[in-house]
N, C-alpha and C positions, 0 to 999 in steps of 0.2 A: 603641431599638437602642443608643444611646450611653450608657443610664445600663448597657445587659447590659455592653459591653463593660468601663464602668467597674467594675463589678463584680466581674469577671470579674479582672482587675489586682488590685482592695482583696484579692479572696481568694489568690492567686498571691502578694500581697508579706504579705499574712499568716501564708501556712502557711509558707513559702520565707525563709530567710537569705538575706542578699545575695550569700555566694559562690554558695548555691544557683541563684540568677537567673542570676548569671552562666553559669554551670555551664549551665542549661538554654537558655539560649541560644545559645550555642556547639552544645549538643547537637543545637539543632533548625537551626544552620548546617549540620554538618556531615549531619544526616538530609536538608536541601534537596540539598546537592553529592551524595550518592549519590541520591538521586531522580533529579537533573538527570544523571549520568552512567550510571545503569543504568536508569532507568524510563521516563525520555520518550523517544519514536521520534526517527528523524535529521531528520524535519521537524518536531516539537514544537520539540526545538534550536536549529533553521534558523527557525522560526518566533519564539522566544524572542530571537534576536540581532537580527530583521527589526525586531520592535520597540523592541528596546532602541535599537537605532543611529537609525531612524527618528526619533526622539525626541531625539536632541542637539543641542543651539542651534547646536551648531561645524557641523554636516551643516547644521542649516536656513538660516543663514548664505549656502548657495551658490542659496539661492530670486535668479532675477531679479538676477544673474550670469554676465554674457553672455563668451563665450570669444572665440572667433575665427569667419573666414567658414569653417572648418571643421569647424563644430560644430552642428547643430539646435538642441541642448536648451542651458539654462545648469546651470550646472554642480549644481547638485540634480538637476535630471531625467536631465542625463546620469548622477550617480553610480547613480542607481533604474536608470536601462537596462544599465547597469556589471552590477549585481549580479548582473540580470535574464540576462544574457548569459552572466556566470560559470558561474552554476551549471549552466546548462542545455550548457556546455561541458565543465564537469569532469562531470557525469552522464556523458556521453557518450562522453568522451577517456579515462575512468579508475573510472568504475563508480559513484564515489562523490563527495559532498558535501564537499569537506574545511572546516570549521566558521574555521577559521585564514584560510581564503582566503578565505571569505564576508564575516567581518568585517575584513577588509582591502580588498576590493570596496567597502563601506561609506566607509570611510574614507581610500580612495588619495588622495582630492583636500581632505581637511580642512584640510588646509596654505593653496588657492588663497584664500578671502575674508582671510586673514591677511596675505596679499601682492600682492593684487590691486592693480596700477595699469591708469589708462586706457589705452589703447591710443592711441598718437598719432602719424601719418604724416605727414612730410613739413608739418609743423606742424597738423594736422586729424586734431581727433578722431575717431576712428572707430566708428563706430557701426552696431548690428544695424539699428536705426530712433530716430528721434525719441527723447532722452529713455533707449535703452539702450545706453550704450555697451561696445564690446569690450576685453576686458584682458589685462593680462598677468602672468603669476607666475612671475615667475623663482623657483627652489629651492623649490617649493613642494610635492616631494618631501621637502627638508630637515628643513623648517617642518613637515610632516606628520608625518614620522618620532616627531620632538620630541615633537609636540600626543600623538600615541599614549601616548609613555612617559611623559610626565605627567600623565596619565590616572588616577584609582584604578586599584589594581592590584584592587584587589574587585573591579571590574567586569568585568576579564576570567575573575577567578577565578569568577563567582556565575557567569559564562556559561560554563564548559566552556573558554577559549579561553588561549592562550599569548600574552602581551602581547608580548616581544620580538620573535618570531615575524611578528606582524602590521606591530609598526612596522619591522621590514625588508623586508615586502613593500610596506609603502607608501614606504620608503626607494627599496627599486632598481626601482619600475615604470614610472618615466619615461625608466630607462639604455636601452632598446634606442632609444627614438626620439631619445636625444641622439646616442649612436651614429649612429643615422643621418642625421643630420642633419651630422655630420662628413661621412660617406662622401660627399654629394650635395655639397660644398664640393670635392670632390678636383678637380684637372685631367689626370690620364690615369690609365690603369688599374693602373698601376703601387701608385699612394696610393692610390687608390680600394681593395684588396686589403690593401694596410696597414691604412686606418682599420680596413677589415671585422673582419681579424687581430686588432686590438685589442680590440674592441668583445668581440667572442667568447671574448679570451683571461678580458673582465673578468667576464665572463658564467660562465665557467667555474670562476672562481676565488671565485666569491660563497660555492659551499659551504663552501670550505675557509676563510676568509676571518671569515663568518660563523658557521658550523654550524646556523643555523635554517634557513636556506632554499637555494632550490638553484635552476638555469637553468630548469629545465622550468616550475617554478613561477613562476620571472619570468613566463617567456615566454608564459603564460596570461593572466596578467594583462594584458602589452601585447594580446593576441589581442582580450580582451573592452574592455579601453579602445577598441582601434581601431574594433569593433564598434559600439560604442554610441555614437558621434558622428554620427547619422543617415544621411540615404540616401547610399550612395557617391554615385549619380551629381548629386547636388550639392552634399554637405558632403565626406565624407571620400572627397575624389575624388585620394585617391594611395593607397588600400587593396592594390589590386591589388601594388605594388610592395612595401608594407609587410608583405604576406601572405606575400610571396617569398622577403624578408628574413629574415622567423621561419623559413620551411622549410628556409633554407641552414643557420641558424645549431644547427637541431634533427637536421638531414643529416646520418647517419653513413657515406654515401657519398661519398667526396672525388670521384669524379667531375662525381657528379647536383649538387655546391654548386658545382663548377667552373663547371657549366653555367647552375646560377643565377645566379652573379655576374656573368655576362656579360651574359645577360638584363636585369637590372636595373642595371646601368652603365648600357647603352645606352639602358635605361627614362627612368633620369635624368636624362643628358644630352641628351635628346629632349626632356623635360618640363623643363630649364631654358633649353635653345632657345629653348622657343616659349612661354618663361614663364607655360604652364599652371598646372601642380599648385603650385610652391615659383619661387621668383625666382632667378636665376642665382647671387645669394651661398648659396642653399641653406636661404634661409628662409622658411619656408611662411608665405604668405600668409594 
């Protein structure tokens, strides 16, 4: 088999001029991209990115990668439940597969093993068990955004996909839960309705701001993050509010968000009482 192949080259650089090679390779670039764009189905595609992204050291990286007491999986298995959650949400919310948000599912969390520090309370490491301990990643949004756009740009190109695009969804998919995370820091309703204000205005302004992406599509992404951090009623045991949050902020009823922000005020301030879900400075535990 490897002397045909060799073969197969001697007579190619034989008959072929070098611009010819060239030329023909280019040619059969460009006959891959219309294969890839007009001949494979939307799940060949989806299929083609699954592996491609599967396959990068910076993704495998988050193997045995422990988060917080808020999370099941460490952060590989939660990114595979990430995906896993996406799509089966944009199928459902919007008919179709968007290929941009797939492979930005893949890669929202590439940034965390880049900025991963231990987690340490009150001088004691914290720990899942024995041996794994919990972390932390500050900007690890940032760090992702980056890791995206120094990427090959081939590689978005040989996949169908818009490199900017994705490293701004991996950019703003952590904004609503910083957002929120102000709001639960407020002390009466007054700020509380401020931070919200905020939070929405930034949310609002990312289309105009950016032009690749937009709120709705943030706001999928926090959907399927929140998702995939296992069972509510023992990892992401503040979904309920966080659920609430996204409906106010997607509400084009200022009544029905009037009435959710009351809801979840009082949600919060209940759940920093009895420093359940987050601690009373408003940091999740």
């Amino acid at each position: 088999m490897e002397y045909l192949v060799f073969l197969y080259f001697a007579l190619v650089l034989h008959v072929y001029s070098h611009n010819d090679i060239i030329d023909l390779v280019l040619m059969s670039k460009i006959d891959y991209m219309i294969n890839f764009e007009r001949t494979l189905s939307q799940a060949e595609k989806i299929q083609a990115i699954d592996t491609a992204m599967t396959n990068l050291p910076s993704l495998l990286k988050g193997k045995e990668m422990w988060q917080n007491k808020m999370h099941e999986f460490d952060v590989y298995d939660h990114t595979c439940k990430f995906v896993e959650v996406l799509k089966e949400v944009l199928a459902e919310q919007t008919g179709e597969i968007d290929l941009n948000m797939v492979a930005a599912g893949w890669l929202h969390d590439v940034g965390k093993p880049e900025v991963a520090v231990s987690k340490v309370k009150d001088g004691v490491l914290q720990q899942r068990e024995e041996g794994k301990s919990y972390h932390d990643f500050d900007d690890h949004e940032f760090v992702g955004a980056d890791m995206v756009r120094a990427m090959s740009p081939q590689f978005f190109v040989d996949l169908g996909l818009d490199q900017e695009k994705v490293a701004l969804l991996v950019k703003y998919h952590f904004l609503p839960l910083k957002g929120i995370k102000m709001m639960r820091k407020t002390a009466d309703y007054k700020t509380f309705q401020d931070s919200y204000n905020q939070l929405k205005k930034q949310l609002d302004e990312i289309n105009e701001k950016e032009g690749h992406v937009n709120k709705d599509e943030i706001m999928l992404m926090f959907l399927a993050d929140k998702s995939s951090q296992g069972d509510p009623a023992t990892y992401c045991t503040d979904q309920e509010e966080l659920f609430a949050i996204r409906k106010a902020l997607l509400s084009d009823d200022e009544t029905m968000e009037d009435k959710f922000l009351k809801t979840i005020y009082k949600m919060q301030k209940e759940s920093a009482k009895n420093n359940y879900k987050y601690s009373k400075k408003g940091e999740i535990i």
